[in-house]
C-alpha positions as a Markdown table, in Angstrom:
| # | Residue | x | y | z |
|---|---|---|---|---|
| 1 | Unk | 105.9 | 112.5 | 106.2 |
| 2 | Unk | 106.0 | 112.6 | 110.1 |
| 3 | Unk | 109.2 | 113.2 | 111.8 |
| 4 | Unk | 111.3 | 111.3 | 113.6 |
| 5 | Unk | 111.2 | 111.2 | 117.4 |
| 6 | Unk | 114.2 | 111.6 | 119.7 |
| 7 | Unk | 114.8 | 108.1 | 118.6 |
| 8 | Unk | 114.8 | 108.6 | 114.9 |
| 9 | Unk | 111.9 | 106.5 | 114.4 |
| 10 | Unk | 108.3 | 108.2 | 114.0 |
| 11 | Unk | 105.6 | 107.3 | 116.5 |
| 12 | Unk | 103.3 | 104.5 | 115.9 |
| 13 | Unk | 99.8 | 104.8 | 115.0 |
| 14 | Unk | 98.9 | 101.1 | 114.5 |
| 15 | Unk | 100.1 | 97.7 | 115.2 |
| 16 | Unk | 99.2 | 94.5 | 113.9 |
| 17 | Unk | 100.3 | 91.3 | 115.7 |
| 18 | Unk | 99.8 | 87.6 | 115.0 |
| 19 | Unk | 96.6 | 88.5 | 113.1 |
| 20 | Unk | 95.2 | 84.9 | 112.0 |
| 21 | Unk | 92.2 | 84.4 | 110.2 |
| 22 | Unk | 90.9 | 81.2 | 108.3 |
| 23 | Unk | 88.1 | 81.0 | 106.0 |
| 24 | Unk | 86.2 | 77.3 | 105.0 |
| 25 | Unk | 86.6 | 76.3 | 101.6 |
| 26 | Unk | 84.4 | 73.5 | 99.6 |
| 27 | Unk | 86.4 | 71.0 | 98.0 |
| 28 | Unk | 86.5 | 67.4 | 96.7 |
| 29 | Unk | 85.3 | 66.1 | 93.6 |
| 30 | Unk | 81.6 | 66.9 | 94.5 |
| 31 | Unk | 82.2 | 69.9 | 97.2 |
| 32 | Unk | 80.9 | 67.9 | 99.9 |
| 33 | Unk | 84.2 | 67.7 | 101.9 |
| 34 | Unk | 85.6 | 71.2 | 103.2 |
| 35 | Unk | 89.1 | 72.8 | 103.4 |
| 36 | Unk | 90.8 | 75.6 | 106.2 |
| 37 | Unk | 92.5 | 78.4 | 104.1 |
| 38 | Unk | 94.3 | 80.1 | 105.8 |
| 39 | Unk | 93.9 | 83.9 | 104.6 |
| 40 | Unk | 96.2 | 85.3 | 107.0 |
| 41 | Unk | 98.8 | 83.2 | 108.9 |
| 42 | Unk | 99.9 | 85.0 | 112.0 |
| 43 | Unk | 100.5 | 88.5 | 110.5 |
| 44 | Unk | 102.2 | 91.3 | 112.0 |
| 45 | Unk | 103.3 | 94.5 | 110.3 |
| 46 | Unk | 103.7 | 98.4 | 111.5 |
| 47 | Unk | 102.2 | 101.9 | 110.6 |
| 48 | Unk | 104.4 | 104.8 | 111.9 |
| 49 | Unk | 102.2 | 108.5 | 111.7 |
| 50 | Unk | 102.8 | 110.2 | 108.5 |
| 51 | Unk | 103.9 | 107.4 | 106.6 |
| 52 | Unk | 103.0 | 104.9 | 104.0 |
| 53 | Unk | 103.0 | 101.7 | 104.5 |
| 54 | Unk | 102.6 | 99.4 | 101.5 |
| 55 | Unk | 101.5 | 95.7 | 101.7 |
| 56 | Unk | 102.3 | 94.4 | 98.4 |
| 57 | Unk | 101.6 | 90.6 | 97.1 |
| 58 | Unk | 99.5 | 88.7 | 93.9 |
| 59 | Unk | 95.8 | 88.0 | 93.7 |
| 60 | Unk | 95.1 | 85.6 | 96.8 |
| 61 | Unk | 98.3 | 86.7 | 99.4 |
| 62 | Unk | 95.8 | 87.6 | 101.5 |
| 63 | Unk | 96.2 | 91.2 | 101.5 |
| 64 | Unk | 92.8 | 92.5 | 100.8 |
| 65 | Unk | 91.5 | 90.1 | 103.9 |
| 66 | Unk | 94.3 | 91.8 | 105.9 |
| 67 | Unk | 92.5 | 95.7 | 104.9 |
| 68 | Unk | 89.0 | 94.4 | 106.2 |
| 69 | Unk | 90.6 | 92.7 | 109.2 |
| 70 | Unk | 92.3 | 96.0 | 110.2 |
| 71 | Unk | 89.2 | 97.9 | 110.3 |
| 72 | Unk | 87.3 | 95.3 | 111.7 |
| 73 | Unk | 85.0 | 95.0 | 108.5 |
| 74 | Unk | 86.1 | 91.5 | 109.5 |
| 75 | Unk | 86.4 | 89.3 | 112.2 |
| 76 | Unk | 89.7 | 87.6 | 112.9 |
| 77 | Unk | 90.3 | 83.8 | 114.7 |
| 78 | Unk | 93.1 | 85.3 | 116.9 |
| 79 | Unk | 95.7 | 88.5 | 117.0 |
| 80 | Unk | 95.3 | 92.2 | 117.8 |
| 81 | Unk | 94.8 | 95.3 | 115.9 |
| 82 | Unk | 96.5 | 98.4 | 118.0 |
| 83 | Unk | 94.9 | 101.5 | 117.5 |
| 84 | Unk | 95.5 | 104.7 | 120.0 |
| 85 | Unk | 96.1 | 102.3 | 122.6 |
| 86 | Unk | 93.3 | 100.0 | 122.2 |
| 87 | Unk | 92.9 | 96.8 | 120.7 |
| 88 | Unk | 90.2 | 97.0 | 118.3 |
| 89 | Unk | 89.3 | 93.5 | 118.5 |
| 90 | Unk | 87.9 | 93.6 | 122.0 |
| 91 | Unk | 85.8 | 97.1 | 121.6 |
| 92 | Unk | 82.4 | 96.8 | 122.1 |
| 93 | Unk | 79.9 | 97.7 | 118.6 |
| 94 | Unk | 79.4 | 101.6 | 119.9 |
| 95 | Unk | 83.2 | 101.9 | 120.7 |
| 96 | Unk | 84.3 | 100.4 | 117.6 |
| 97 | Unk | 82.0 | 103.3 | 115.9 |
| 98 | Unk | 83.3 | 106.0 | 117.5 |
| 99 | Unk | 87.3 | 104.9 | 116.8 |
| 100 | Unk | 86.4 | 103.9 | 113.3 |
| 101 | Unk | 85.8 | 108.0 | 111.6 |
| 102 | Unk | 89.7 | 107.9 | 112.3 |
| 103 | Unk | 90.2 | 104.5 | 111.0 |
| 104 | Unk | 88.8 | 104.7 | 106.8 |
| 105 | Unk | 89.1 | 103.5 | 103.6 |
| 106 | Unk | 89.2 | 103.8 | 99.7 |
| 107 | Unk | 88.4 | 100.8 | 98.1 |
| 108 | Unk | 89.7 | 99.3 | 94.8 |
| 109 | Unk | 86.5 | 99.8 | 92.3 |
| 110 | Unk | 85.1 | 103.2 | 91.7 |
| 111 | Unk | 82.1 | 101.9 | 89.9 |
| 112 | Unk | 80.9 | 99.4 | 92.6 |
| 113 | Unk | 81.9 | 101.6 | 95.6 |
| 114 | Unk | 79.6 | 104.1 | 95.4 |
| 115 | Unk | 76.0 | 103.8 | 95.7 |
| 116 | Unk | 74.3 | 105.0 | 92.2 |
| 117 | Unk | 71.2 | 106.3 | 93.6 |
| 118 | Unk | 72.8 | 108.8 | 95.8 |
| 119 | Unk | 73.9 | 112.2 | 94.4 |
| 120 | Unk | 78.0 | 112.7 | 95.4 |
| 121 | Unk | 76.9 | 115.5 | 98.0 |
| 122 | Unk | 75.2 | 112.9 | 100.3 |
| 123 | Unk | 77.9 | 110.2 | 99.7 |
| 124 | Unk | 80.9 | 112.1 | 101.1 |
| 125 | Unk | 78.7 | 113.6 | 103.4 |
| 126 | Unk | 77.2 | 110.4 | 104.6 |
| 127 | Unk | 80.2 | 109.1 | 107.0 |
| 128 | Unk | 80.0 | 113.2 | 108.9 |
| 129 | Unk | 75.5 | 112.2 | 109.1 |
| 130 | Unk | 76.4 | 108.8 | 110.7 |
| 131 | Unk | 78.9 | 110.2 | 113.2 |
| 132 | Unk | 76.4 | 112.9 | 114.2 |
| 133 | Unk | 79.2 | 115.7 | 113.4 |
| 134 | Unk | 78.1 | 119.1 | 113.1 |
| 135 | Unk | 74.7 | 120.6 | 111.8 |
| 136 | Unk | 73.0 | 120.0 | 108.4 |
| 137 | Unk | 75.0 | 123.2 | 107.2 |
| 138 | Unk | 78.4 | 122.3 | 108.5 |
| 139 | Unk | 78.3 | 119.7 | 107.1 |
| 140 | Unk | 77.5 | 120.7 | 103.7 |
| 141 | Unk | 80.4 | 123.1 | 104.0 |
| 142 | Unk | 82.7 | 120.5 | 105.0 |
| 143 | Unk | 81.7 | 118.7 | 101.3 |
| 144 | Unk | 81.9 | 121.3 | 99.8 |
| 145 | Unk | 85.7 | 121.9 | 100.7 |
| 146 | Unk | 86.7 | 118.2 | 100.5 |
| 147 | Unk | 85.5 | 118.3 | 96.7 |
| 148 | Unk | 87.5 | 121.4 | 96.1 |
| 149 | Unk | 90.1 | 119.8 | 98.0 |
| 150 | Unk | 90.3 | 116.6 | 96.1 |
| 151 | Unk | 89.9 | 118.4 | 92.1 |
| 152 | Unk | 86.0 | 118.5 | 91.8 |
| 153 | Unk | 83.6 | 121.5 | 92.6 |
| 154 | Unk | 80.6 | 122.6 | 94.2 |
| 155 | Unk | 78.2 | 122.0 | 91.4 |
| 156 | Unk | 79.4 | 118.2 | 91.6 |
| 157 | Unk | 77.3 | 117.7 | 94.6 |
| 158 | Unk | 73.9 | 117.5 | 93.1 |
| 159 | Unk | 75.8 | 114.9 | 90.2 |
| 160 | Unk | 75.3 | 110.9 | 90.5 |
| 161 | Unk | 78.1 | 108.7 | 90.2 |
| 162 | Unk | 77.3 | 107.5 | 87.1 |
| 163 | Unk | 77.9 | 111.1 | 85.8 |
| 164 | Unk | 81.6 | 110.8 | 86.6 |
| 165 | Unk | 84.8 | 109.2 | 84.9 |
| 166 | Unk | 86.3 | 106.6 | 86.7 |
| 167 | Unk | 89.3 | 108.9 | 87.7 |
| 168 | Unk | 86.9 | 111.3 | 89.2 |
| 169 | Unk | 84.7 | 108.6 | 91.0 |
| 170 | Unk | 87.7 | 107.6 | 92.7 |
| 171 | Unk | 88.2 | 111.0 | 93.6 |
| 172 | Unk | 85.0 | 111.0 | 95.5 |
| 173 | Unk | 85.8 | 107.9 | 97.2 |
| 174 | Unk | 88.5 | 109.8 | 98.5 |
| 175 | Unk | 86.7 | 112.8 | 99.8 |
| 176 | Unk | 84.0 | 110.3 | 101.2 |
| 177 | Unk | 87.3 | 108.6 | 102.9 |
| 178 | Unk | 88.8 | 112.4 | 104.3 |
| 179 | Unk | 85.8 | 114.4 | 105.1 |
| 180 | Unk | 86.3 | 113.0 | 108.4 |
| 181 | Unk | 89.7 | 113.9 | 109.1 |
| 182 | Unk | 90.7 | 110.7 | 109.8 |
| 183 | Unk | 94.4 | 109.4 | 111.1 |
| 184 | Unk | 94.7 | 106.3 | 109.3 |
| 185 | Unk | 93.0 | 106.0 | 105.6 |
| 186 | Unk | 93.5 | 101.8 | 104.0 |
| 187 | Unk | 93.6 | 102.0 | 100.1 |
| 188 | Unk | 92.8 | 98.7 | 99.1 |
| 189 | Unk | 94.2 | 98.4 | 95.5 |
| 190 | Unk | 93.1 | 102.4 | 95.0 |
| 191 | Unk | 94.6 | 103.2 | 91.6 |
| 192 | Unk | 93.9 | 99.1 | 89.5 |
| 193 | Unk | 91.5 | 100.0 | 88.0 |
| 194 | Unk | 92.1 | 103.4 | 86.3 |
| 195 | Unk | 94.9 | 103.9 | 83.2 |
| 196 | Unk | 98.1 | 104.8 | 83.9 |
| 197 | Unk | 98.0 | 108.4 | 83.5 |
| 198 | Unk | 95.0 | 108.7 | 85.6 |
| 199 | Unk | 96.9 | 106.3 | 87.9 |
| 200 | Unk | 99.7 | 109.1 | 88.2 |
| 201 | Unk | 97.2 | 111.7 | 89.0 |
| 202 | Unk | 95.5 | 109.8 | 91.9 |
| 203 | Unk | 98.7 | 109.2 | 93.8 |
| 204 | Unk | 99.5 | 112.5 | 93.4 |
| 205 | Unk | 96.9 | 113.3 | 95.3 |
| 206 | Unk | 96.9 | 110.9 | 97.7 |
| 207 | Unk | 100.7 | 112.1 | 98.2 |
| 208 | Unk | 99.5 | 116.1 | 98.7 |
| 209 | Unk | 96.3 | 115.0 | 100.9 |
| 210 | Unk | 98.6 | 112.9 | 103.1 |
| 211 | Unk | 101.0 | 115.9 | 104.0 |
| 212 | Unk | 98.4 | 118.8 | 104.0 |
| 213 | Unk | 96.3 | 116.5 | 106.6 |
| 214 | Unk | 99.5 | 114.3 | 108.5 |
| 215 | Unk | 97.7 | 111.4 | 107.1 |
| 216 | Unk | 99.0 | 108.0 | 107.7 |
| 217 | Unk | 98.3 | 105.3 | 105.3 |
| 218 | Unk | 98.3 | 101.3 | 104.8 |
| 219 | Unk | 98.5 | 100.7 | 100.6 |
| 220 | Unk | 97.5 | 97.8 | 99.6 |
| 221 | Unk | 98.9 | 96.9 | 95.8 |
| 222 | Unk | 99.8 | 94.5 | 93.3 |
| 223 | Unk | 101.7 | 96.4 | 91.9 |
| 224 | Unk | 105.3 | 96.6 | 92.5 |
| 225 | Unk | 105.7 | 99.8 | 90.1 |
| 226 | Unk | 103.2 | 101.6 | 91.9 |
| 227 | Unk | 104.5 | 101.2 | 95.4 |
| 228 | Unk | 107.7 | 102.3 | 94.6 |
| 229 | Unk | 106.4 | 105.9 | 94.4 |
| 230 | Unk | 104.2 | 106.6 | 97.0 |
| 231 | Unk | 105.5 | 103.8 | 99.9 |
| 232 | Unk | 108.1 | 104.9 | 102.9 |
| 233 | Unk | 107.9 | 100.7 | 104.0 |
| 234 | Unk | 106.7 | 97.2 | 102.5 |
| 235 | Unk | 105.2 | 94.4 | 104.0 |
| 236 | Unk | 105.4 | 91.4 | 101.1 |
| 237 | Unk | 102.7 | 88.7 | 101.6 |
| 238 | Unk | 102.3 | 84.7 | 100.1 |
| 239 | Unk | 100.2 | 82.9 | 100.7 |
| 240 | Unk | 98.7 | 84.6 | 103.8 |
| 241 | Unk | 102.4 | 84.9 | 105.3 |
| 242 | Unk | 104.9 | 87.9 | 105.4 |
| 243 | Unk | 108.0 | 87.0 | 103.8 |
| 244 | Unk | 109.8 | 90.3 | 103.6 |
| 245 | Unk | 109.3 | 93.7 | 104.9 |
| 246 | Unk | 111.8 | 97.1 | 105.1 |
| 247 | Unk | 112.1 | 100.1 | 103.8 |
| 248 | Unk | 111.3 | 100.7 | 100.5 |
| 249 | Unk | 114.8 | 101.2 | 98.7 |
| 250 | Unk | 116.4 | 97.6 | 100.7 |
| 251 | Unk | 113.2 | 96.0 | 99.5 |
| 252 | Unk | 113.8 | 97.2 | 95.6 |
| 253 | Unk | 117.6 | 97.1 | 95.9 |
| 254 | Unk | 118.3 | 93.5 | 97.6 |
| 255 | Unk | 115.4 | 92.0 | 98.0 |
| 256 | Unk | 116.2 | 89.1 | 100.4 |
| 257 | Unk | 113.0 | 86.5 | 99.1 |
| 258 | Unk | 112.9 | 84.6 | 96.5 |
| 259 | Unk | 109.5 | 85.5 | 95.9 |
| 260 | Unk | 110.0 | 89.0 | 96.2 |
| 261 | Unk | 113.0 | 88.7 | 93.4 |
| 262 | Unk | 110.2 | 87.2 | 91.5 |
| 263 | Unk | 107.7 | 90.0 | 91.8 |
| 264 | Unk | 110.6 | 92.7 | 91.5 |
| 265 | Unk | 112.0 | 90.8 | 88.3 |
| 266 | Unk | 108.1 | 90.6 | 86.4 |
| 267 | Unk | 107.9 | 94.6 | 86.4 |
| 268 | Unk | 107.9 | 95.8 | 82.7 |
| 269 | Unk | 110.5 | 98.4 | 83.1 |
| 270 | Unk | 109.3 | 100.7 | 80.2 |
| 271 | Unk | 105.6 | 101.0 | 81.8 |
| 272 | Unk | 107.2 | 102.9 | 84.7 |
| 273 | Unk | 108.2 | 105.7 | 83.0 |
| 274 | Unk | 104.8 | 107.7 | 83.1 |
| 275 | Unk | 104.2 | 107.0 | 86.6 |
| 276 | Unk | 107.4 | 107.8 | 87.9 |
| 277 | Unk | 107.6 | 111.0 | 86.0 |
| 278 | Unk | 104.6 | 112.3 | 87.2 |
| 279 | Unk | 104.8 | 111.5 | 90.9 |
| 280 | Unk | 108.0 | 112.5 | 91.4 |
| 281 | Unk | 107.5 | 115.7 | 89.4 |
């Protein structure tokens, strides 16, 4: 975790404000008439370097449209995305390339993130080909250490996805995230759909890759039991809107929303046990 400044708060390494963004809808008994939706209602939140920041809500909050809109995978009606002083919205195509190998992510499904017909050697190294960095053996090397780095090993490389466990594809979705050393990482609902134990293993590293590279990281979750182990802040979404953010222990402890009560209060208490003990170990 960063530290503090003078100020005793650590410096911020992206800003969201008044994101909006509205998506058309079919409705009506025959789906000739339309509705707006809106998917995100005027959204703000803060990412402080070295930190976690968790946005937490249930299927349809909004918070995976939030994750593309912050990388500009995206685009958004109206608001600003604050990134090393510049507001990604208004960056032209090549700028926007250039800023994004610090802005990356790791998406939710292991199995459909990665591509099948590409061994994992030239899928973590494809983000380092696209950015033009370093020469065909750099590059390799740099794979090679970001497997190692992240539990798997050389041999790995010359492997397809299909090879792999769902545990250790989300692995390689990690090292395809970090091979380019980037500040900010979004994990859009990383650990949902692996078991518990493997759940425990993947925020463990995700915890040690954060501090051994000052990563800084947005978390997008479901799940309540999951944050609670890996998140410094939470930003709590409904229906598109933030209803409650803070630091992690005033969110668990007195939750001011009633809909965050409601989230807090539908944890099973006697699943956490096996996450908890292993992250905090």
């Amino acid at each position: 975790m960063a530290e503090a400044g003078a100020s005793g708060v650590s410096d911020i390494i992206l800003q969201a404000n008044g994101l909006v963004k509205t998506y058309t809808q079919r409705s009506g008994k025959f789906g000739f008439g339309t509705t707006l939706v809106k998917a995100l209602d005027h959204v703000s939140l803060t990412l402080h370097a070295g930190t976690t920041l968790a946005v937490v809500g249930e299927s349809g909050s909004g918070k995976s449209t939030l994750a593309r809109c912050l990388l500009q995978l995206q685009p958004l009606d109206s608001g600003e995305v604050i990134f090393a002083g510049q507001d990604l919205s208004k960056l032209t195509a090549s700028a926007l390339r250039d800023v994004r190998k610090n802005l990356q992510m790791v998406f939710q499904d292991p199995f459909a993130s990665l591509n099948p017909r590409m061994r994992v050697g030239e899928i973590v190294g494809e983000g380092l080909l696209i950015h033009g960095l370093g020469s065909a053996t750099e590059r390799q090397k740099k794979v090679i250490a970001m497997l190692k780095r992240v539990g798997l090993t050389e041999a790995d490389m010359q492997k397809y996805p299909h090879e792999f466990s769902g545990g250790q594809r989300q692995r390689i979705g990690i090292a395809r995230a970090l091979v380019l050393e980037p500040k900010v990482v979004v994990c859009d609902e990383p650990v949902s759909a692996l078991d518990v134990s493997i759940q425990a293993q993947i925020l463990l590293l995700l915890k040690a890759l954060q501090q051994e590279m000052a990563l800084s990281y947005i978390f997008i979750s479901h799940d309540l039991r999951v944050v609670r182990h890996i998140a410094d802040d939470i930003v709590v979404m409904y229906q598109g809107k933030v209803v409650e953010q803070g630091k992690v222990a005033d969110i668990y402890e007195q939750p001011q929303h009633e809909y965050t009560q409601n989230l807090l209060a539908a944890i099973p208490g006697k699943k956490d046990g096996a996450c908890k003990k292993a992250v905090n170990a």
